[in-house]
N, C-alpha and C positions, 0 to 999 in steps of 0.2 A: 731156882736157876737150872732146874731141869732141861736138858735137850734132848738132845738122840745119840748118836752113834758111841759106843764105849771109846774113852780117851783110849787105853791101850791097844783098840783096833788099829785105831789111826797108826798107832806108833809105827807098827808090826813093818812097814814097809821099807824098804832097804834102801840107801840110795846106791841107784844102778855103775855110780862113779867106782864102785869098789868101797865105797866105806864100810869099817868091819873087819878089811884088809889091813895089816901095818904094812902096806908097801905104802911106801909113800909115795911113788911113782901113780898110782893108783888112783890118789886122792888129791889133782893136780888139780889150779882152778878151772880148766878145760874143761877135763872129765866132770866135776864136779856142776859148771856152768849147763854142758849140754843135759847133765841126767835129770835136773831140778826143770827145765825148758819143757826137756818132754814129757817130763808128769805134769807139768802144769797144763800144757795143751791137753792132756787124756781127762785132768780134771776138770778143764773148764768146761767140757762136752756132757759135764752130769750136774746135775743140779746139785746147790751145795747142804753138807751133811755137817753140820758145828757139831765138836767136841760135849760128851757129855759134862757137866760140871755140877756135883752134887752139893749140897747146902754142908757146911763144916764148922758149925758153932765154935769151935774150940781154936779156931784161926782164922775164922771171919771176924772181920771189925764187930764191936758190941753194939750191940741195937739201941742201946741210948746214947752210945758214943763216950762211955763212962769207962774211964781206966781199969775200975774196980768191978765189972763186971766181966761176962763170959765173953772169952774171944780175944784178940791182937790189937792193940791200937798201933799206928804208926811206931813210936818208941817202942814200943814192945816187940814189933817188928827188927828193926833195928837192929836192938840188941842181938837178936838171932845172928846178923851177917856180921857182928862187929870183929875186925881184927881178921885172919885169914881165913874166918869159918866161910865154908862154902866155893875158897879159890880153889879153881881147877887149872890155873897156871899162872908160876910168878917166877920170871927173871932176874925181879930185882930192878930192871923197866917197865915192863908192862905187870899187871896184875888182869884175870879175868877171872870173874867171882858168878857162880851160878844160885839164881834167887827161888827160895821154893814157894808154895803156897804158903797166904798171910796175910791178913789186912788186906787190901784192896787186889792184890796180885793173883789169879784165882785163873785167869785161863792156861791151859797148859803150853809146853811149848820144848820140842825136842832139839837136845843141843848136843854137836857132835865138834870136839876138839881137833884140833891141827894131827894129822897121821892117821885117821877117820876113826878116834880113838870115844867111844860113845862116851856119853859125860850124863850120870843118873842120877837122881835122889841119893840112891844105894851107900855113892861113893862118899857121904858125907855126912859130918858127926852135928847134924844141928843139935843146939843149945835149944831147949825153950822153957828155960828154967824162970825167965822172965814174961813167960804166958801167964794169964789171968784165968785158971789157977795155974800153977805150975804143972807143964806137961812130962813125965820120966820119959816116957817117949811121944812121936806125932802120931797121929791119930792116920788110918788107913785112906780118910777122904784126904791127906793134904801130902801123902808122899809123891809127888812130882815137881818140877821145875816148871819156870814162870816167866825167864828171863833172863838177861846177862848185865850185868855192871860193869865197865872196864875204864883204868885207872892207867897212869903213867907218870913215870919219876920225875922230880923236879929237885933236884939239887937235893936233901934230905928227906923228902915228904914224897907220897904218891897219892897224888889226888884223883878223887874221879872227874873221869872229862866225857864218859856215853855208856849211855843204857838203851837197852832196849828190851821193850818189854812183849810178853806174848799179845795182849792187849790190844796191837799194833801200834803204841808211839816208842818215838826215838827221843833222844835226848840226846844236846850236846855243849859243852863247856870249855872256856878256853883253859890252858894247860897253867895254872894260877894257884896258889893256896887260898885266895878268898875268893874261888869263881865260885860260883854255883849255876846250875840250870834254872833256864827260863823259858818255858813253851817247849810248846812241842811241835816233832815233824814228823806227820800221820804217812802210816802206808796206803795205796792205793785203796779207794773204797768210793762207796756209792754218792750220789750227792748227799750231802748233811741233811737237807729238809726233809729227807725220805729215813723215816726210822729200820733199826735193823740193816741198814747199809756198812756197816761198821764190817772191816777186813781183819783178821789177826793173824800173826807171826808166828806159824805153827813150826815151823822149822829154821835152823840154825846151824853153819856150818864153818867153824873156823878155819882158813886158810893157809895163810901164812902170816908172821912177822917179820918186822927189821927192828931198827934202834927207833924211829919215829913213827911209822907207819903198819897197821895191820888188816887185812884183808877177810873179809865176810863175804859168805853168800847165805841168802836167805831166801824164804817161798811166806809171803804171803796169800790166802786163802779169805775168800767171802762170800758173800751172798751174789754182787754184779761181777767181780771176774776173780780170776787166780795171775798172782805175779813173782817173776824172780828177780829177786836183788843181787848185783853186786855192789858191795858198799869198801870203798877203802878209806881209812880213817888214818889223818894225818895231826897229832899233835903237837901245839905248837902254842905261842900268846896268841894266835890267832887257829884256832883247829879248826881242821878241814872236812867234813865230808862227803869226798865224791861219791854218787848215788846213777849207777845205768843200771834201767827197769826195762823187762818184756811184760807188758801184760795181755793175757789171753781174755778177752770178757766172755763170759758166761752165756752159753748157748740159751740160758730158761732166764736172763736178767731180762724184766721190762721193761729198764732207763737205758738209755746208750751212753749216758752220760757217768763219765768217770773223773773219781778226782786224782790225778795224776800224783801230785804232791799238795799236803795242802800244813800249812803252818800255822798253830792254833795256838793261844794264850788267857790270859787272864788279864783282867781288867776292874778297876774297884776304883773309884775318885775316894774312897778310906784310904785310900795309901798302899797299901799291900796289890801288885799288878805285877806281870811281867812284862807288859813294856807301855809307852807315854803316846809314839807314833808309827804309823804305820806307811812306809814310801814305796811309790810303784813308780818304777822307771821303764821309759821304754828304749827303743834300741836306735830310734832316733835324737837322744838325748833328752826328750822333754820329760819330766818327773813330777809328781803332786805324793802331799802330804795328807792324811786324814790323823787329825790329832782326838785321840779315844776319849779326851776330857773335854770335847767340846760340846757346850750344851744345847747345839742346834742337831749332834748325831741321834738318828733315830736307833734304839734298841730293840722295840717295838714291845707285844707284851708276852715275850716268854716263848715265843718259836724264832726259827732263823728269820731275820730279813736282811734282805740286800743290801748293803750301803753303794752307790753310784761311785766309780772310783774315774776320772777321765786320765787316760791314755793318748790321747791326742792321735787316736788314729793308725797307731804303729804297732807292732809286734813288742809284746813282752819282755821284757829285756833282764829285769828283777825284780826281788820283792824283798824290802824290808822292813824287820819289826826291832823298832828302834828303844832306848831307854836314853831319858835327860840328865838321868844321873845314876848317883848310887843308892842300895839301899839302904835305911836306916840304921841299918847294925852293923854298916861297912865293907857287908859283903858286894862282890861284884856280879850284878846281870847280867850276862850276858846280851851285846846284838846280835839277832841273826838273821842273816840273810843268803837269800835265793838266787842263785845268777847262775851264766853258763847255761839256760837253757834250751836243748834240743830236746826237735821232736817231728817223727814221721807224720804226724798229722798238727792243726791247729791247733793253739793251747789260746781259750780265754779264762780271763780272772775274775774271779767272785770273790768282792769281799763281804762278809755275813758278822752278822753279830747276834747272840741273843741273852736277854738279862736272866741272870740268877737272883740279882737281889736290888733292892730299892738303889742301889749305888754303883752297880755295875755287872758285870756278867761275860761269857765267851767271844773273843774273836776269831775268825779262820779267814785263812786265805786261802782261797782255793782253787789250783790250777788245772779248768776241765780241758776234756776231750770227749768228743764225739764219737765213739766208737763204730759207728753205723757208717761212719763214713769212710772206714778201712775196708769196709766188705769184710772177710773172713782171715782179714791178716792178722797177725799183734800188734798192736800198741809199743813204738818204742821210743823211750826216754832217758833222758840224760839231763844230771845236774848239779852244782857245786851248793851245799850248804855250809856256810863260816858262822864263828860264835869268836867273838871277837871282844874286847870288854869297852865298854860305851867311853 
């Protein structure tokens, strides 16, 4: 898993908003908006330089996938965050839990809390007494963070309803004690067919809260462009959300083609899937279904291929991925769907599939843009993601 540039190089860099500062004045969304803008335009002007990430036996998943051998399995994982290990903010409404290296979590990812107050490894007392072997402390390859998890109260309980991981996916769930996540919604990145196009969420920056809603910005970074999020997140039986992107593409990318948003899941006719169908509406009201269990879809054998999706001709209007019911154990899937979308240039839809197994395999949706066709502007977009329960 070798790359290039030392992970703590990348850190080293201040955001220009004053973070570092406890003015809070300082670290308004503004400030915070424009300083993330223009490092992203200064980086998209250089060719990009991925995080080093060294190989960490003692917290990478096991090589045979066996409990009992060297490394974290999922549950073992787990255990690490369980209970308030790792929150770096709890009201009593909101919780926000920082994830460190572990089992499949592995690129880094620097997270700065509400009053540009840095948020480190340092600050926190992980457990990993339920490592394979048992670790007294973590090992020098896996002191950093990886991501955020954030939860919100519901009458007695606080469930989680979004994550986001350095990785680049999102996650989100309605505000439910038996919601869980289902699929994911990818940050800007290159087309899928093209290996190495993969974007991650190197940066992280908490804004503000209320009683329902919390405010993010973020920078994703990749190989075709660099981009800023603001994301603000509305919990609710139906959570919300909203997602407005700049993306700058990359002066040395040679696709123009970017995927704006794209919404990906799982798929298996065994039963075990995140979602049944897949609806693309457009903004003329006409709609078509692609149902994943149909045995005329083509999977192809093991790369992306296109599935033909017909729009009737009109502008985009949504995209969703739907579920028939529940899952076997009662928990709830979430739907989610895409709407509300703007954008300074055209957005057309790909839908892709490709198999992992004799039964089933990846879906994405994915919303391009042309980049070539802005000249030398940004890319700007805007859009509503809901997780709502089927």
């Amino acid at each position: 898993m070798n790359q290039r540039a030392p992970f703590w190089s990348v850190l080293a860099v201040v955001l220009a908003c004053g973070c570092g500062s406890k003015d809070s004045t300082q670290c308004s969304i503004t400030n915070t908006l424009e300083a993330e803008k223009g490092e992203a335009r200064a980086l998209a002007k250089r060719a990009y330089d991925p995080p080093t990430i060294e190989d960490c036996p003692e917290l990478d998943p096991p090589l045979d996938g066996q409990a009992s051998s060297l490394g974290l399995t999922a549950g073992e994982y787990a255990a690490i965050l369980r209970g308030a290990n790792g929150n770096f903010f709890d009201n009593h409404v909101w919780w926000l839990k920082a994830m460190p290296r572990g089992e499949s979590h592995v690129v880094p990812m620097q997270i700065t809390a509400e009053r540009c107050d840095p948020v480190t490894f340092e600050k926190f007392g992980y457990d990993y007494a339920f490592a394979t072997p048992p670790l007294a402390a973590p090992p020098a390859c896996g002191k950093y963070l990886t991501g955020v998890d954030i939860g919100h109260q519901l009458d007695d309980s606080w469930p989680l309803i979004f994550s986001l991981q350095a990785s680049g996916l999102i996650q989100l769930a309605p505000l439910a004690t038996s919601s869980e996540f289902a699929g994911f919604l990818r940050v800007p990145r290159g087309p899928f067919e093209l290996a190495g196009r993969d974007s991650i969420l190197d940066r992280l920056v908490v804004v503000r809260h209320d009683g329902d809603s919390l405010e993010l910005v973020a920078r994703a970074n990749g190989a075709s462009a660099v981009s800023t999020l603001r994301l603000v997140l509305k919990a609710g039986d139906s959570s919300r959300l909203s997602v407005q992107l700049e993306i700058d593409p990359r002066a040395s990318a040679d696709n123009p083609q970017i995927a704006v948003a794209a919404l990906s899941g799982w798929f298996s006719e065994a039963g075990g899937h995140s979602f049944d169908r897949i609806r693309v509406t457009s903004i003329d009201g006409t709609s078509s279904d692609t149902v994943l269990a149909d045995p005329a879809l083509d999977w192809g054998n093991g790369g992306w291929t296109s599935v033909p999706v017909p729009q009737g001709g009109s502008t985009l209007d949504s995209l969703a991925f739907l579920q028939d019911s529940t899952g076997a154990d009662g928990n709830v899937r979430p739907n989610l769907l895409l709407s509300t979308i703007q954008s300074n240039a055209p957005i057309t839809l790909d839908l892709s599939v490709t198999t992992q197994s004799p039964l089933g395999g990846n879906v994405v949706g994915n919303l391009l843009v042309d980049s070539s066709r802005l000249g030398n502007q940004p890319i700007v977009v805007s859009y509503l993601l809901t997780a709502s329960p089927p």
